[in-house]
C-alpha positions as CSV (number, residue, x, y, z in Angstrom):
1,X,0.0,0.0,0.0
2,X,1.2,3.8,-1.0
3,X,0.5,7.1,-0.1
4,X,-1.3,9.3,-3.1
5,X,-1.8,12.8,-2.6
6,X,-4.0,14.5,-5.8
7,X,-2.2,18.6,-6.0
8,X,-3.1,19.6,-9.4
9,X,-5.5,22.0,-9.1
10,X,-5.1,25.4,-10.0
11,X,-5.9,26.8,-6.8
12,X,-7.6,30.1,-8.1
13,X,-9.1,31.5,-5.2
14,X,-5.8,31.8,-3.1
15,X,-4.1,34.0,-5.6
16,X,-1.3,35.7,-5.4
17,X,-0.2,32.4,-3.1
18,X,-0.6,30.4,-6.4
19,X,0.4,32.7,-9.0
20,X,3.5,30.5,-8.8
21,X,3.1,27.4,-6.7
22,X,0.4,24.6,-6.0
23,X,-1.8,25.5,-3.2
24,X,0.0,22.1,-1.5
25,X,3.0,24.4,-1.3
26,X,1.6,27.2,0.7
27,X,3.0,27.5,3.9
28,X,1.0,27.1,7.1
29,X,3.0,26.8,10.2
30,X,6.5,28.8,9.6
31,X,8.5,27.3,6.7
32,X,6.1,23.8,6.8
33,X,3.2,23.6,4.2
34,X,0.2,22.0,3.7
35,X,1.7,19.1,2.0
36,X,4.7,18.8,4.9
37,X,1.4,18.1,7.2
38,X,0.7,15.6,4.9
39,X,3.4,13.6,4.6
40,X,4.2,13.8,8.2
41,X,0.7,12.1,8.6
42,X,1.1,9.1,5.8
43,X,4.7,8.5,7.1
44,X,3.4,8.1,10.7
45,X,1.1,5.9,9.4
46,X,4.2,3.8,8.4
47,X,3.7,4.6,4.2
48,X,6.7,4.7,2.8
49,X,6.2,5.1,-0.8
50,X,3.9,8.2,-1.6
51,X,3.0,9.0,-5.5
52,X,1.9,12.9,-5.5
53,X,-0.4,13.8,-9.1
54,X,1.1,17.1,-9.7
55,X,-0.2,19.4,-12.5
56,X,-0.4,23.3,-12.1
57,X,3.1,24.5,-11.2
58,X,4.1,21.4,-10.9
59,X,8.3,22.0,-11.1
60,X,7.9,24.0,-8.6
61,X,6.8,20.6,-6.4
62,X,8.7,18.4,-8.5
63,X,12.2,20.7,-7.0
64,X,10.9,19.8,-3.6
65,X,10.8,15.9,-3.8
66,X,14.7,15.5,-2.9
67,X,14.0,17.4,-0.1
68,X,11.0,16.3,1.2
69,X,11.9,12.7,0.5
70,X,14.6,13.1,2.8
71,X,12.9,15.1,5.8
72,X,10.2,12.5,6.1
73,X,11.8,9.0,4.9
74,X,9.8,8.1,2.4
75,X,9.9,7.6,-1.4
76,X,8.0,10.5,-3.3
77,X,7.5,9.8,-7.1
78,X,5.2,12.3,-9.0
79,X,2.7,11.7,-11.7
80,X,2.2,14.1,-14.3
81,X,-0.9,15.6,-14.7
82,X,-0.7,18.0,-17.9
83,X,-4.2,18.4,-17.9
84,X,-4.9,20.0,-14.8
85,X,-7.9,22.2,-16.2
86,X,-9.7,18.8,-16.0
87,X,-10.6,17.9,-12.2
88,X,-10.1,15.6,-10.2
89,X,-11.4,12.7,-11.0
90,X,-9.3,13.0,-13.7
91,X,-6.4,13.0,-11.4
92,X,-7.1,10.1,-9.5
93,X,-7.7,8.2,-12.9
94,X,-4.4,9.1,-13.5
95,X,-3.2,7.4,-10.3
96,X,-5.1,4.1,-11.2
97,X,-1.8,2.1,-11.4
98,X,-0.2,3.9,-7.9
99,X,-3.2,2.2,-6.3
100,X,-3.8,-0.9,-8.0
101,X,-2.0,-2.3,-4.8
102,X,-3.5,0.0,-2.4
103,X,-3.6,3.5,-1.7
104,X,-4.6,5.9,1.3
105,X,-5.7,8.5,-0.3
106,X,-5.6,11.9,0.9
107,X,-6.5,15.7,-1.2
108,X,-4.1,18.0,-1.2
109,X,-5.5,20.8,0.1
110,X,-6.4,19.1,3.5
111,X,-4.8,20.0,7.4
112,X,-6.0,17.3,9.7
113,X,-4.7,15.6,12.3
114,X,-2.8,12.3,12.1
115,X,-6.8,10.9,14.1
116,X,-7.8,10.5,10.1
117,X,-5.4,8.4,9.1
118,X,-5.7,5.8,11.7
119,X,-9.0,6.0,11.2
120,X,-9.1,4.6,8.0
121,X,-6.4,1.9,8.6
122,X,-8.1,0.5,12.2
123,X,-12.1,1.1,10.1
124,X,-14.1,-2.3,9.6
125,X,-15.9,-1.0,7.3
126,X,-16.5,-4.0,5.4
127,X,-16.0,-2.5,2.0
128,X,-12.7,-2.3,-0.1
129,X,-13.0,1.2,-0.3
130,X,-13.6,3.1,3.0
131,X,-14.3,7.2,3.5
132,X,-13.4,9.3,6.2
133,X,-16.6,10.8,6.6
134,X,-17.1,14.1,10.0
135,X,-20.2,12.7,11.0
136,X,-20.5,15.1,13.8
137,X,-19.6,18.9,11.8
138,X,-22.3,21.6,11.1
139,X,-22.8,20.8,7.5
140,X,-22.7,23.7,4.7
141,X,-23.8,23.4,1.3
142,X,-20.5,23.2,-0.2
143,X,-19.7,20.3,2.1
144,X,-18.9,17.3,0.1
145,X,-21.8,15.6,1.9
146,X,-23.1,11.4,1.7
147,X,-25.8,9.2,2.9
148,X,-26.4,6.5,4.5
149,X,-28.2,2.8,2.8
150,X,-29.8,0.5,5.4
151,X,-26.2,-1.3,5.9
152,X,-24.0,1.7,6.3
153,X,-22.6,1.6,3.3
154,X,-22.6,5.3,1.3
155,X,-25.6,5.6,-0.5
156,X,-24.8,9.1,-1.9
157,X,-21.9,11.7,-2.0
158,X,-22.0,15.0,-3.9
159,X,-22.2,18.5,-3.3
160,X,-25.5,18.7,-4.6
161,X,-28.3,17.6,-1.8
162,X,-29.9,19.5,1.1
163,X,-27.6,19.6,4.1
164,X,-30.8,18.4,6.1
165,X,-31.1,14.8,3.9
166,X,-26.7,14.3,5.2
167,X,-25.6,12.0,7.2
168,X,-21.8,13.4,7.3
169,X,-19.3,14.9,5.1
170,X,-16.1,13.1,3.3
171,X,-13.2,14.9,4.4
172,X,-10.9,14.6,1.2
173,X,-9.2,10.9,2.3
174,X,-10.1,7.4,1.6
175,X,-8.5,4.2,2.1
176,X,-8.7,1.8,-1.5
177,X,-8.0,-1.8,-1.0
178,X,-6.7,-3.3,-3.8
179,X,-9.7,-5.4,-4.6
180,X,-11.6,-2.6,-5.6
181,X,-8.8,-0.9,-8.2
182,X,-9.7,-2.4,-11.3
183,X,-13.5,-1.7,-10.9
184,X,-12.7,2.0,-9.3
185,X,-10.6,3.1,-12.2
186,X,-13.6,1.9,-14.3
187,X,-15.9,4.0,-12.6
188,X,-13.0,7.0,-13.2
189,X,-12.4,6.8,-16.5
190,X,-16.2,6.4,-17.1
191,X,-16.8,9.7,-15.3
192,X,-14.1,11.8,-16.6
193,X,-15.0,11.2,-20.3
194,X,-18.6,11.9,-19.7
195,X,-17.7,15.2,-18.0
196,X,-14.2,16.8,-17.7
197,X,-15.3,18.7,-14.8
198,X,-16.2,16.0,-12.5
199,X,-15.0,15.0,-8.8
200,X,-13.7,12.2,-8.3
201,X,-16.4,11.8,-5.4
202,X,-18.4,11.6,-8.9
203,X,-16.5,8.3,-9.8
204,X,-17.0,6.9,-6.7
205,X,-20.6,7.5,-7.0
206,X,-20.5,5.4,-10.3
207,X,-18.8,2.7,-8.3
208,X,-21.9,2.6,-6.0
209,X,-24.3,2.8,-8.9
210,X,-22.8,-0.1,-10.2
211,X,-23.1,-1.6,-7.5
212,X,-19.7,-1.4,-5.2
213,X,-20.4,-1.0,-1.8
214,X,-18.5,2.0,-0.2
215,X,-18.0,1.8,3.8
216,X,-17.9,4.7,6.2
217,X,-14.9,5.6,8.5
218,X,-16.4,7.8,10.9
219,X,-14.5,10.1,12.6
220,X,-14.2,11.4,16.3
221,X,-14.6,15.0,16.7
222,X,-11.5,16.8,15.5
223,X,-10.6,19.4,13.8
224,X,-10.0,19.7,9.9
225,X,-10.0,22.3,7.0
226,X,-10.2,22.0,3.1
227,X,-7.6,24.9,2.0
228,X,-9.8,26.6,-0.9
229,X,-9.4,30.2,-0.4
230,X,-8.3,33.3,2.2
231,X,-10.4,32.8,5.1
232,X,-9.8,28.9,5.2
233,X,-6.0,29.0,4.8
234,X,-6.1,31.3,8.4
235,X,-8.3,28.5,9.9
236,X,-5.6,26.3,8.4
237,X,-2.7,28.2,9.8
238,X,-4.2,28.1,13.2
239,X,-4.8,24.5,13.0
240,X,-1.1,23.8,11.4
241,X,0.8,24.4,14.8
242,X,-1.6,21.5,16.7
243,X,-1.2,19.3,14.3
């Protein structure tokens, strides 16, 4: 099992941060970024080959890998992601031979506490790929929000359904079991060419529809921010040096 971290996006709304670097790159507690909380997480959790999907900016990660390779012990290669104007789910379809073996999966753009990670690696979730899903934040409607079936298995997850039908919100990381690769890079590639601008959270949703069950990791109560513009990289910042 790897570590695969998806940093291609653009990272639009944190301009002039990302005029020249990912938004992985930013720095949120002195001279460590968001992607040094990363990879301090997956190597605690014992990962010691991470693949990183790099696209906008990406020499600007690429000149880190020596580096960061060395400060945390692991094995960093990068896959290439030339077309980053696509999202994600692109990405992660990108990263369908990284994680034919494995993969915890975790965005870029995330600062959480090391909680998540052994979350997903102690979860019985009894499905081959298992969410990290806050089951216990105030929900919004951009929250990246699922629901439950009968079994506990994700019924739903998108963006796009009342915050009052949610049972949680996926946080951004996932743990895919190598059983599940072929038919989730399926479910990928089927999304992807039926609508560039997809999530992979999309993909995942054809892997349900096709009948793939998807478990649930739920979390304790801790804290957690998706980086996407100003006001969350301070909440990010704050949350950085208690990490």
């Amino acid at each position: 099992m790897i570590g695969l971290v998806l940093a291609a996006g653009q990272g639009q709304r944190l301009r002039p941060y990302t005029d020249s670097l990912p938004k992985t790159l930013i720095p949120v507690d002195g001279d460590d970024t968001i992607l040094d909380i990363i990879l301090r997480n997956l190597a605690k959790a014992e990962l010691s080959e991470i693949a990183l999907v790099a696209g906008y900016a990406a020499d600007a990660l690429i000149a880190r890998v020596p580096d960061l390779s060395a400060k945390y012990g692991v094995s960093l290669s990068i896959i290439n992601n030339d077309r980053f104007d696509r999202n994600n789910c692109y990405s992660l379809w990108l990263a369908r031979d990284a994680f034919a073996d494995g993969a915890l999966l975790v965005n870029g753009d995330t600062v959480h506490p090391f909680d998540v990670e052994e979350t997903l690696l102690t979860a019985d979730s009894g499905a081959d790929l298992t969410l990290a899903v806050d089951v216990t934040k105030q929900l919004t409607d951009e929250a990246m929000k699922i629901t439950k079936d009968d079994n506990g298995f994700v019924a739903r997850i998108t963006k796009q359904m009342p915050v009052s039908a949610a049972h949680g919100e996926y946080i951004g990381a996932s743990l895919i079991r190598p059983a599940v690769a072929g038919d989730l890079a399926a479910a990928l590639e089927e999304t992807w060419r039926r609508d560039e601008s997809l999530y992979y959270e999309d993909g995942y949703q054809t892997l349900i529809n096709h009948g793939t069950h998807v478990g649930i990791a739920a979390l304790p109560p801790l804290e957690w921010v998706e980086v996407d513009d100003h006001a969350d990289l301070e909440r990010a910042r704050d949350l950085a040096c208690r990490c």
